[in-house]
C-alpha positions in Angstrom: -40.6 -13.1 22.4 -41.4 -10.8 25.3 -38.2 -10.8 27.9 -40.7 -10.3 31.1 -42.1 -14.2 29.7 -38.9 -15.8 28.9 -35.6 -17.3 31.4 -32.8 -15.1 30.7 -30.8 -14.9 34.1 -27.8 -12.5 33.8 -25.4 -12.2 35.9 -23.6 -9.2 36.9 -19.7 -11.3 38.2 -17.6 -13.8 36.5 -18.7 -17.3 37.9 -15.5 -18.2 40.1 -15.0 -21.8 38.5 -15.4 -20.5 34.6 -11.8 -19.9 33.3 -12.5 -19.3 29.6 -14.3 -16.3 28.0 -17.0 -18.8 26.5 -18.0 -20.2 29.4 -17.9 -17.2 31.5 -20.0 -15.7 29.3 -22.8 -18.1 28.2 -23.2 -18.0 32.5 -23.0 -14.8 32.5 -25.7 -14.2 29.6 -28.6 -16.7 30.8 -27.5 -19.1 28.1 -26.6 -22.1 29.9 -26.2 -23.4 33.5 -24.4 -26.1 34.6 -25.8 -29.3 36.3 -23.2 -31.6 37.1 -19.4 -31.5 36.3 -19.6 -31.4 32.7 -23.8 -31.2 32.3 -25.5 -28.2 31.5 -29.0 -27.0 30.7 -29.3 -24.9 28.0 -30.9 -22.3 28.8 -34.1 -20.7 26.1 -31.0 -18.0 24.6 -28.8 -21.1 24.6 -31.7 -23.9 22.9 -32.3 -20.8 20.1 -28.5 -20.6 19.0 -28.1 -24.4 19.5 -31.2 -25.0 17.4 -29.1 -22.6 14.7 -26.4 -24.4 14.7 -28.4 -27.9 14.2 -30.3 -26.1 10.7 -27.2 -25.4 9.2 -25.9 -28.8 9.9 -28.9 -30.4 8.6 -29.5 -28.5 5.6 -25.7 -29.3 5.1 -26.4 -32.7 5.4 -29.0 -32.8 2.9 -27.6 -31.1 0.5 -24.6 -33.8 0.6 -27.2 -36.4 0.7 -27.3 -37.6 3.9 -30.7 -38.4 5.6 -31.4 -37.5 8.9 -32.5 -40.8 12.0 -32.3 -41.2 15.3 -31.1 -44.0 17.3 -30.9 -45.0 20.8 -28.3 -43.5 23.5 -28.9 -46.7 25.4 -26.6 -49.5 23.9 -26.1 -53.1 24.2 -22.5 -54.0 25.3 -23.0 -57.1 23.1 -22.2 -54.7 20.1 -19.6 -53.4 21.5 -17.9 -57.0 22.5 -18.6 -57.8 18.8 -16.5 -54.4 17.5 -13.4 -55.3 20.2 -14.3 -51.8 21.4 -16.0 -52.9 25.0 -12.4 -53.5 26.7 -10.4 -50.9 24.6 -12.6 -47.7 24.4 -11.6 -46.6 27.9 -13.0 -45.4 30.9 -14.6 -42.5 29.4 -17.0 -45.2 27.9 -20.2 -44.8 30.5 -21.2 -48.3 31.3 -23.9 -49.6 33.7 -26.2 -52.9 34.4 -30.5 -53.1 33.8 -32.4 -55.1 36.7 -31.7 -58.5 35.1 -27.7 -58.0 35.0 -27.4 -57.2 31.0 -24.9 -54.6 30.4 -25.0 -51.2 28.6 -23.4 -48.0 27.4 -24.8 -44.3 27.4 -23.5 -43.9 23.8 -20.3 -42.2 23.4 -20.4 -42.9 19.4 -22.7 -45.5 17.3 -20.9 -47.0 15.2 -21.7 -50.2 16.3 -24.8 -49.4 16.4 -25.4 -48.3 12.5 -23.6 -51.3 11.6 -25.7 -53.8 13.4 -28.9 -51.9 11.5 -27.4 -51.9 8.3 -26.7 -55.3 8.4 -29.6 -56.4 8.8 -31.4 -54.1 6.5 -28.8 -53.9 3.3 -28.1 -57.2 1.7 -27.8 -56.0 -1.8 -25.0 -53.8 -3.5 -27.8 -51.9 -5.5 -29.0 -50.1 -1.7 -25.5 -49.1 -1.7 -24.5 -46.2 -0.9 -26.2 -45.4 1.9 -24.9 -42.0 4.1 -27.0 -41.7 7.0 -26.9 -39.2 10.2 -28.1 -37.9 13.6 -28.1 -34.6 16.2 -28.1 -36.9 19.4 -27.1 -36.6 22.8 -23.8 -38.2 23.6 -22.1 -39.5 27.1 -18.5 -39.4 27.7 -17.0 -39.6 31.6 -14.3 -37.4 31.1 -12.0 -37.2 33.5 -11.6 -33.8 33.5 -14.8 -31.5 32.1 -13.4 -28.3 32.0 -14.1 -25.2 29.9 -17.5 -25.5 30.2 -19.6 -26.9 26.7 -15.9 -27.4 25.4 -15.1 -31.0 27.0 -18.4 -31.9 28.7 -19.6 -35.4 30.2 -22.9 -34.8 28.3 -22.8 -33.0 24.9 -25.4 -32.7 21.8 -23.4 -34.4 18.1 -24.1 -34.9 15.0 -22.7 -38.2 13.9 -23.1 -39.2 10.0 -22.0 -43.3 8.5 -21.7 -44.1 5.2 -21.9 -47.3 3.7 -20.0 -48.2 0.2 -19.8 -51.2 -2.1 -16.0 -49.6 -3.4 -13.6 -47.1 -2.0 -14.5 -44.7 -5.4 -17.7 -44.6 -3.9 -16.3 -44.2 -0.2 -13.5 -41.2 -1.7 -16.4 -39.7 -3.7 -18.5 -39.1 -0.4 -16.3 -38.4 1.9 -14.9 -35.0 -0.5 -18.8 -34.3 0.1 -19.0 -34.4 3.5 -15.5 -32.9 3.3 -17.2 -29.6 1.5 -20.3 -30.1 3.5 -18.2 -29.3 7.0 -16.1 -26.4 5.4 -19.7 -24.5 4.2 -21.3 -25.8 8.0 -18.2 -23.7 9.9 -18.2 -20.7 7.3 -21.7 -20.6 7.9 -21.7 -20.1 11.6 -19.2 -17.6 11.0 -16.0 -19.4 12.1 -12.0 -19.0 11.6 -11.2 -22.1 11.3 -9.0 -24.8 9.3 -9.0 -28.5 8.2 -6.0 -30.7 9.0 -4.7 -34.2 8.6 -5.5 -36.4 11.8 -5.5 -39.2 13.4 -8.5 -41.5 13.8 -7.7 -42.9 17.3 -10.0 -45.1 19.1 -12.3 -44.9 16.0 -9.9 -46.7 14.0 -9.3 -46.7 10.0 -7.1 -44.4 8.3 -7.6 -41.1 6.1 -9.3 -38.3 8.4 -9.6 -34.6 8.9 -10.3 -32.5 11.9 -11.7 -28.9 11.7 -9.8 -27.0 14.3 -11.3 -23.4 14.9 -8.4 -21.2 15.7 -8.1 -20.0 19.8 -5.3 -19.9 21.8 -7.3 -22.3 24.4 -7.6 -24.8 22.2 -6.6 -28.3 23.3 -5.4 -29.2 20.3 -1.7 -27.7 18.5 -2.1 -27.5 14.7 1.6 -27.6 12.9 0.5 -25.4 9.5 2.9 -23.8 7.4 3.8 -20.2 6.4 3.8 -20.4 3.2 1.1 -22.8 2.0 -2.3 -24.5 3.2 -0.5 -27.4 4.7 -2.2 -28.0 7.9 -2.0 -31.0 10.6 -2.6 -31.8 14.1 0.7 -32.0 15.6 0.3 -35.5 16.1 0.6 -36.2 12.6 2.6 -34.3 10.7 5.3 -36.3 9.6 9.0 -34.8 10.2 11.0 -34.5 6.2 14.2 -33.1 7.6 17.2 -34.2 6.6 20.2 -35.8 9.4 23.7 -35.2 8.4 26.3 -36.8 10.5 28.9 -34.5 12.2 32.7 -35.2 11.4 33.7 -35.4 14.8 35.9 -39.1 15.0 34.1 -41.7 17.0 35.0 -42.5 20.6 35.2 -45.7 22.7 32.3 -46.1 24.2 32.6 -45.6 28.3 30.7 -45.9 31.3 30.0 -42.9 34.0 28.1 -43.0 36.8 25.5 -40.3 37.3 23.7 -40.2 40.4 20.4 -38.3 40.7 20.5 -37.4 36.9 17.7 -38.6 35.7 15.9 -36.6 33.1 17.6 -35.3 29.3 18.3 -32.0 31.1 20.2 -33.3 34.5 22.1 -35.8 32.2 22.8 -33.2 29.8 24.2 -30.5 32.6 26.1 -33.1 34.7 28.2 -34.6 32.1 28.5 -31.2 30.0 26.8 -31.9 26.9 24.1 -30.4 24.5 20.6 -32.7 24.8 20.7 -33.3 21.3 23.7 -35.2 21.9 21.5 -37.7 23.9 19.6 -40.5 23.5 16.0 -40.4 24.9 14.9 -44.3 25.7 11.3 -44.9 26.2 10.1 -48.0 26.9 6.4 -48.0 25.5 3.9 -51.5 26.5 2.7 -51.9 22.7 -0.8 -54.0 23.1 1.0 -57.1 24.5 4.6 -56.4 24.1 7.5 -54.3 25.6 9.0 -51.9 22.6 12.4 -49.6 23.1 11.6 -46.2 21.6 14.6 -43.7 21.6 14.8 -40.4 19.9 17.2 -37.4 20.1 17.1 -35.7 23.5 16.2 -32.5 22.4 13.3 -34.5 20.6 9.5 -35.6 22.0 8.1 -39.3 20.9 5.1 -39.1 19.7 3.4 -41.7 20.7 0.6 -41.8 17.9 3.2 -42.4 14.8 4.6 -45.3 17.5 0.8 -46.8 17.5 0.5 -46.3 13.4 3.9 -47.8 12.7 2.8 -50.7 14.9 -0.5 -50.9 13.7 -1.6 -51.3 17.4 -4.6 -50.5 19.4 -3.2 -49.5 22.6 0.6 -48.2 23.2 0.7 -46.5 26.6 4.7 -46.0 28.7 5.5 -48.7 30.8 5.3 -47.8 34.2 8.4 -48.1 36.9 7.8 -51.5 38.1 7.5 -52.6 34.6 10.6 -50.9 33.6 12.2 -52.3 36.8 11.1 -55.9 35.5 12.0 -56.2 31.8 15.2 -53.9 31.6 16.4 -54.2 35.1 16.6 -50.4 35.3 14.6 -47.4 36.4 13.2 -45.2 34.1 15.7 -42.4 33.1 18.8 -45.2 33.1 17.1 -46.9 30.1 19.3 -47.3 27.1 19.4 -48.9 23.6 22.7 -51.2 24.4 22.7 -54.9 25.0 19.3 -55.2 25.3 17.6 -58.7 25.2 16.4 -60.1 21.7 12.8 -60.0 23.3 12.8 -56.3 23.3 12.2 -54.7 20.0 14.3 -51.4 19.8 12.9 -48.4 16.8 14.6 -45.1 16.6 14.1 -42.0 14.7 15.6 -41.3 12.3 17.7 -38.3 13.9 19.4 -40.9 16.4 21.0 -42.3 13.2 22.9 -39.0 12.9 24.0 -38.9 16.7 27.9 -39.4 17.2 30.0 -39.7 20.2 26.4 -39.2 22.1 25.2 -40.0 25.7 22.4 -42.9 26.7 21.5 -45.1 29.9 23.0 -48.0 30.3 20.5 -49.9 32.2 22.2 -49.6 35.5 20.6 -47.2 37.9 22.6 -44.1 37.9 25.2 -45.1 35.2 24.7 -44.1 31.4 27.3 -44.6 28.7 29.5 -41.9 26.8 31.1 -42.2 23.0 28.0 -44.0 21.9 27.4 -44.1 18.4 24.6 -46.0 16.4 25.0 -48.8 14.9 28.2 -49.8 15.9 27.4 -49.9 19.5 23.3 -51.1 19.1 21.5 -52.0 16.6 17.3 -50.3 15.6 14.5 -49.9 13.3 14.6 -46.0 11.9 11.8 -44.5 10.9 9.7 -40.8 11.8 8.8 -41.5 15.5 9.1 -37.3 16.7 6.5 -34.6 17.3 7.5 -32.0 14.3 8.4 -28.3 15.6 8.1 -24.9 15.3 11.2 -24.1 12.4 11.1 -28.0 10.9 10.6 -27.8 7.1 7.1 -28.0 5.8 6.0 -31.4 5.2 5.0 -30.4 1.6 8.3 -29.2 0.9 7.1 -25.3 1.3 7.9 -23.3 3.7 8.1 -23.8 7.4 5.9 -25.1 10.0 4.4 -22.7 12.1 2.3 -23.8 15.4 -1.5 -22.6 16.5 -3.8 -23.8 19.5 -7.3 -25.4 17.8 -10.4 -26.4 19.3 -11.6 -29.4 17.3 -15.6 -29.2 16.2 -15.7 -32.0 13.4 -13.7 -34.9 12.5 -14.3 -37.2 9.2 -12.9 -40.5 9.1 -12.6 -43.0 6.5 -12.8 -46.1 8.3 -12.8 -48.9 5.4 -14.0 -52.3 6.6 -13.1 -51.6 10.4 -16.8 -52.4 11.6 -17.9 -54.5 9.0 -15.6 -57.0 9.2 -15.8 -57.5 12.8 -19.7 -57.2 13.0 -20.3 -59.1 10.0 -21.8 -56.3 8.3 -21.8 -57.7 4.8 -24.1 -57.6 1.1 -23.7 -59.5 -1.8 -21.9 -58.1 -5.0 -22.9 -58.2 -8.7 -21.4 -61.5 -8.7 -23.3 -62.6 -5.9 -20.4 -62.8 -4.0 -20.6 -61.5 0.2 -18.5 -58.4 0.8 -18.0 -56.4 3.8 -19.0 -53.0 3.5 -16.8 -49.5 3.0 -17.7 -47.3 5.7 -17.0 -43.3 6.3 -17.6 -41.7 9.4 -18.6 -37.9 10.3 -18.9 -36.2 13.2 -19.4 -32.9 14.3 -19.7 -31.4 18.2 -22.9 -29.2 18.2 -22.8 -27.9 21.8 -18.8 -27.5 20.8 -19.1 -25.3 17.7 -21.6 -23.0 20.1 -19.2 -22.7 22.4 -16.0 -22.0 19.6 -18.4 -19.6 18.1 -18.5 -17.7 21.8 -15.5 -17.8 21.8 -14.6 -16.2 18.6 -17.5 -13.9 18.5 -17.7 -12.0 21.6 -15.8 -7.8 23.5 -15.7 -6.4 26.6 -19.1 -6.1 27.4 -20.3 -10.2 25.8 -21.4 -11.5 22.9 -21.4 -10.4 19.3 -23.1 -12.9 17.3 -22.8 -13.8 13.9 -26.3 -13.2 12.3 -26.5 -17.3 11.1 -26.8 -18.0 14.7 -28.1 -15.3 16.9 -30.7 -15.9 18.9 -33.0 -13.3 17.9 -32.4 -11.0 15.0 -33.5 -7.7 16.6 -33.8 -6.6 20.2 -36.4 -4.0 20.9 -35.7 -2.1 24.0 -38.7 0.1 25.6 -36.6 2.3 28.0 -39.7 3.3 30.1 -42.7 1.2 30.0 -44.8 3.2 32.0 -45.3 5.5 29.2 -47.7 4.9 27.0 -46.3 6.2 24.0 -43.0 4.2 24.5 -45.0 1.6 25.3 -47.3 1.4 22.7 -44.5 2.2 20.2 -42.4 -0.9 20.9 -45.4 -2.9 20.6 -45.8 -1.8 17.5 -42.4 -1.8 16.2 -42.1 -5.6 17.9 -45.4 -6.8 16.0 -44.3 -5.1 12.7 -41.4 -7.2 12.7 -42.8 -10.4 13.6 -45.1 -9.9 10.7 -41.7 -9.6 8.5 -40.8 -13.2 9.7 -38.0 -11.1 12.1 -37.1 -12.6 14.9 -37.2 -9.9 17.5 -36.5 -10.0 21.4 -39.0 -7.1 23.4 -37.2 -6.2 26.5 -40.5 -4.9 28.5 -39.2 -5.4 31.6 -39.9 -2.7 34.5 -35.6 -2.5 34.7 -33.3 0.7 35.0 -32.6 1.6 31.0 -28.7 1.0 32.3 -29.4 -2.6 33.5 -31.5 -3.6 30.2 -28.3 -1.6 28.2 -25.7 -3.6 30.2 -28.1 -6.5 29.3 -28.7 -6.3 25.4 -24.6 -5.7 25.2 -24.0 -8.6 27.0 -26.7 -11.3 24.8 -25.3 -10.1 21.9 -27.7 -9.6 19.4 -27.1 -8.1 16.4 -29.5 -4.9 16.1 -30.6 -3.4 18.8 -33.9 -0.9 18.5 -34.1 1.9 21.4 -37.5 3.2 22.0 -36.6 6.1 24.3 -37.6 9.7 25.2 -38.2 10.8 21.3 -41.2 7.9 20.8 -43.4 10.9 20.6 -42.0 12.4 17.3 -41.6 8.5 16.1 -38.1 8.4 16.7 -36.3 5.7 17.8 -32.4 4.9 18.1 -31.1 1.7 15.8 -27.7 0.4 16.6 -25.5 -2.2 15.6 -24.1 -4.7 17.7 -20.7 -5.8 15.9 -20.1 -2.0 14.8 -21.4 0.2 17.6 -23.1 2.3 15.1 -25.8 3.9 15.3 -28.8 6.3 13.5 -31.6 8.1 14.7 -34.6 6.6 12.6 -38.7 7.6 12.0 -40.6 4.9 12.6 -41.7 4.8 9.1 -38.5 3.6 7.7 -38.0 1.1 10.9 -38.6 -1.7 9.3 -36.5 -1.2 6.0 -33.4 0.4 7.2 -33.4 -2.6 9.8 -33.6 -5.4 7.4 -30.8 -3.3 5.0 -29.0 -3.9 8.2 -29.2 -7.7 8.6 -28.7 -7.7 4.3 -25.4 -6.9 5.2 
C-alpha cells in the first residue's frame, strides 16, 4: 500500500482525554478515532491489525473444531424473558422498541440466541456435539467507557457455544478451547495468564479468564510465588487457619460512640486494633435481607456471598433499608439480638475474634467484650477477599497480587440455558434431555488494545510480527529524485511479489516527520531509501531492536525476510 493513498492521520500531542498509553497511542498513530463515548472507527492501520487478530482466532477455532456463523446483533427481548436475563442483566443491556412497540436488545452476548437455534435445529443426540462461533459486533452501555478499546460501548468479540449430550463431552471441549485460547494470546505475542473466575451474569460454574498482565488492568489476579496457581481475586478462596487468642473472655458492654462510624474511627476511638472488630454488612440477597460480618481488618467479598447463596443478584442494602429492617444506620450494624428473619453468616476469622468490638444496632453505640458464639450465633464459612501474604490456596507458597486486563473468558455453563429455553434432544433411549452447554469468549478490539499496550517505547508502537500491520515499511527520503524514487518502487514491488506486506511512504514529507512517523506505527522493519540509492544502498532497520545494516539492493529481499524468520 502506498501511504500518499491510504488514512493514516498522526498526531504530533497526546489527545487530552486518553489516560493510558494504548489509547494515546492508537490516536496518536492513525489507528482509531473515537465516535461517541465508548465508539470508535478503526481506522485502515487499525482494520489491518484487527483483521490479525481475527485469523489467529479463527484458525484457532478451527483447529479446536469449532465452525465459524454469524447471527444477528438485533435481538428479540422474548429470548431474553425466556432465559430470566431481560430484568437481571442490567442496565448495560441496550434495549429499545421497533415501530409496532416489540422490544429488543443490541446484543451484549447470544446465548439466548444459539439456544433458541439449536433448539430448533438439534433433536437428536447423534448431532451432538456441536461447538459453534462468531467475530461480531457487541453493545454494552457502560457506564463509564474509559481507556479507550479497553471498556467500550461498542466492541468487536468472538463468542463460541458448545452443545453436549454429557459433561465428558462438555470437559473434553472445553480443555480444547482451553488450549485453543492459550496458543490465540501466545500468538499475538502476549504476557499473559489463565485464572479461576467467576461466571457472573452468564451463570454456570467452572470458568477461566485470560488476564494479560498491566498495571492498568481492571482486574487484580491473586497468583502465587511459588507455583502456577492463579485466580481473580474474587475467587480465590482463603485456607488460613484461625487460632483463638488466650486472652479470658469479658462481659459484654455497651459504649456510646458518636460520629465513629467506619472500622477505622471505631477502632481509634475506643483504642483497639481493627482486627479486633466485627464488620456487619447487611447485603439485599435477591429477595431477602442477609447479615454478613467479617473481621475488620477484612473485605467481603461479595461474589463468594452470591455463590454460597446460589443467588442472582446480592447488592448492600442501602441506608433507608438499613434504617427499616435493623433499626440502625449503617456503620451501628451488629450481629447481636438480631431478629430470626435476618439470616446472619460470618467468616470464618470472626470465629477466632475474642473480647472484640461490633454495633449494637443503636445509632452511635456499639458493644465491647463480644465474643462469638456466646453472645450471637452465625453460619461460618470463606466470605473474605484473600491478600497479599495469605497462604497459597494450593497449599504452596504465598499469594502475590498483579493488575490484569481480561481478553477471554470460558465458561462451563451446564444446563443454564437449556433448561429455561427448553433447549432439549432425545437420548439413545429416546428419552428428552436438556443439553450441556460451554461458552467462549474472547474481546477482539480488547486483545488489540492489551497488545498496545504491552508492545509499544518512547517514540509508539513495536509490534509483534503476528499482528503488525504491514511487514515492511519502505521509506523514500526524497521523492523528487528519480533514483530514490525509482528504487523504492522497486524494492516496494519486489516485495509484494514475495507475498510481503510492505507499507511505501511516498509522501512529499520532511525525512524527520516520515522518521517520527514509521517509529511511531510500529512496524517491524523499516527499509531507508536515502542519499546512497545511487550505489544501490539502502539502510534496513529493526523496529524492536534499533538495529541496523547498510544493505545492496541485491540482497534486499533475503536479508529482510532472514529478518522477519526471526
Amino acid at each position: 500500500m502506498r501511504q500518499s493513498a491510504t488514512l493514516i492521520p498522526t498526531l504530533r500531542e497526546v489527545p487530552a482525554d486518553a489516560e493510558v498509553k494504548s489509547h494515546q497511542l492508537l490516536v496518536r498513530s492513525g489507528f482509531i478515532r473515537q465516535n461517541a463515548s465508548g465508539v470508535y472507527s478503526f481506522l485502515p492501520l487499525g482494520k489491518k491489525v484487527l483483521q490479525k487478530v481475527e485469523e489467529i482466532v479463527r484458525q484457532e477455532m478451527e483447529r479446536a473444531g469449532s465452525v465459524e456463523l454469524l447471527m444477528p446483533a438485533l435481538q428479540q427481548a422474548e429470548l431474553w424473558k425466556e432465559s430470566g436475563r431481560w430484568y437481571s442483566y442490567g442496565p448495560e443491556l441496550m434495549r429499545m422498541n421497533d415501530r409496532h412497540s416489540r422490544e429488543f436488545a443490541l446484543g451484549a452476548t447470544h446465548e439466548e440466541v444459539i439456544t433458541s437455534l439449536l433448539r430448533d435445529e438439534v433433536k437428536s443426540y447423534k448431532r451432538l456435539p456441536l461447538n459453534l462461533y462468531q467475530i461480531q459486533t457487541k453493545f454494552r452501555d457502560e457506564k463509564r467507557p474509559r481507556f479507550g478499546l479497553l471498556r467500550g460501548r461498542e466492541f468487536v468479540m468472538k463468542d463460541a457455544y458448545s452443545f453436549h449430550a454429557s459433561q465428558e463431552s462438555l470437559d473434553e471441549v472445553y480443555d480444547k478451547m482451553y488450549e485453543a485460547y492459550s496458543r490465540i494470546f501466545e500468538r499475538c505475542g502476549l504476557n499473559f495468564r489463565a485464572v479461576i473466575a467467576d461466571s457472573g451474569a452468564m451463570g454456570g460454574k467452572d470458568t477461566h479468564e485470560f488476564m494479560v498482565l498491566s498495571e492498568i488492568g481492571e482486574d487484580t489476579i491473586a497468583y502465587s510465588d511459588t507455583s502456577s496457581y492463579a485466580a481473580n481475586i474474587e475467587m480465590a478462596p482463603v485456607v488460613t487457619q484461625y487460632k483463638k487468642s488466650n486472652e479470658a473472655p469479658v462481659e459484654l458492654e455497651k459504649v456510646n460512640t458518636p460520629d465513629a462510624r467506619t472500622i477505622e474511627e471505631v477502632a481509634s476511638f475506643l483504642n483497639v486494633e481493627a482486627s479486633s472488630c466485627i464488620k456487619s454488612l447487611l447485603f439485599k440477597v435477591d429477595d431477602r435481607f442477609v447479615l454478613v460480618l467479617a473481621r475488620g481488618d477484612h473485605e467481603i467479598n461479595d461474589i463468594k456471598v452470591k455463590n454460597y447463596f446460589e443467588a442472582t443478584v446480592v447488592e448492600l442494602a442501602t441506608p433507608e433499608e438499613a434504617k427499616e429492617v435493623m433499626a440502625a444506620q449503617i456503620g451501628s450494624l451488629g450481629p447481636i439480638q438480631v431478629s430470626e428473619k435476618i439470616e446472619v453468616v460470618a467468616d470464618h476469622a470472626v470465629k477466632a475474634v475474642v473480647n472484640g468490638v461490633c454495633g449494637a444496632n443503636e445509632d452511635g453505640v456499639h458493644y465491647q467484650g463480644v465474643n462469638p458464639e456466646r453472645d450471637f450465633t452465625a453460619t461460618y464459612e470463606d466470605f473474605r477477599f484473600i491478600q497479599e501474604g495469605d497462604a497459597s490456596p494450593d497449599g504452596q507458597g504465598i499469594i502475590k497480587f498483579a493488575k490484569g486486563i481480561e481478553v477471554g473468558h470460558v465458561f462451563k455453563l451446564g444446563t443454564r440455558y437449556s433448561e429455561a429455553m427448553g433447549a432439549t434432544y432425545l437420548d439413545e433411549n429416546g428419552r428428552s434431555q436438556p443439553m450441556i452447554m460451554g461458552c467462549y469468549g474472547i474481546g477482539v478490539s480488547r486483545t488489540l488494545a492489551a497488545i498496545a499496550e504491552q508492545f509499544n517505547d518512547e517514540k509508539g508502537f513495536v509490534w509483534p510480527q503476528a499482528v503488525a500491520p504491514y511487514h515492511v515499511h519502505v521509506i523514500t527520503v526524497n521523492v523528487k529524485n528519480d533514483e530514490q524514487r525509482e528504487l523504492g518502487e522497486t524494492l516496494y514491488n519486489q516485495l509484494l511479489d514475495r507475498r510481503v506486506e510492505v507499507l511505501l511512504d511516498d509522501r512529499q514529507e520532511r525525512v524527520g516527520v516520515k522518521f517520527a512517523d514509521s517509529d511511531l506505527i510500529g512496524i517491524p522493519v523499516r527499509v531507508t531509501v536515502g542519499k546512497r540509492a545511487s550505489e544501490g544502498i539502502v539502510e534496513v532497520k529493526m523496529r524492536q531492536t534499533g538495529e541496523s545494516f547498510e544493505v545492496h539492493v541485491d540482497e534486499v529481499e533475503s536479508k529482510i525476510m532472514e529478518m522477519l524468520a526471526k
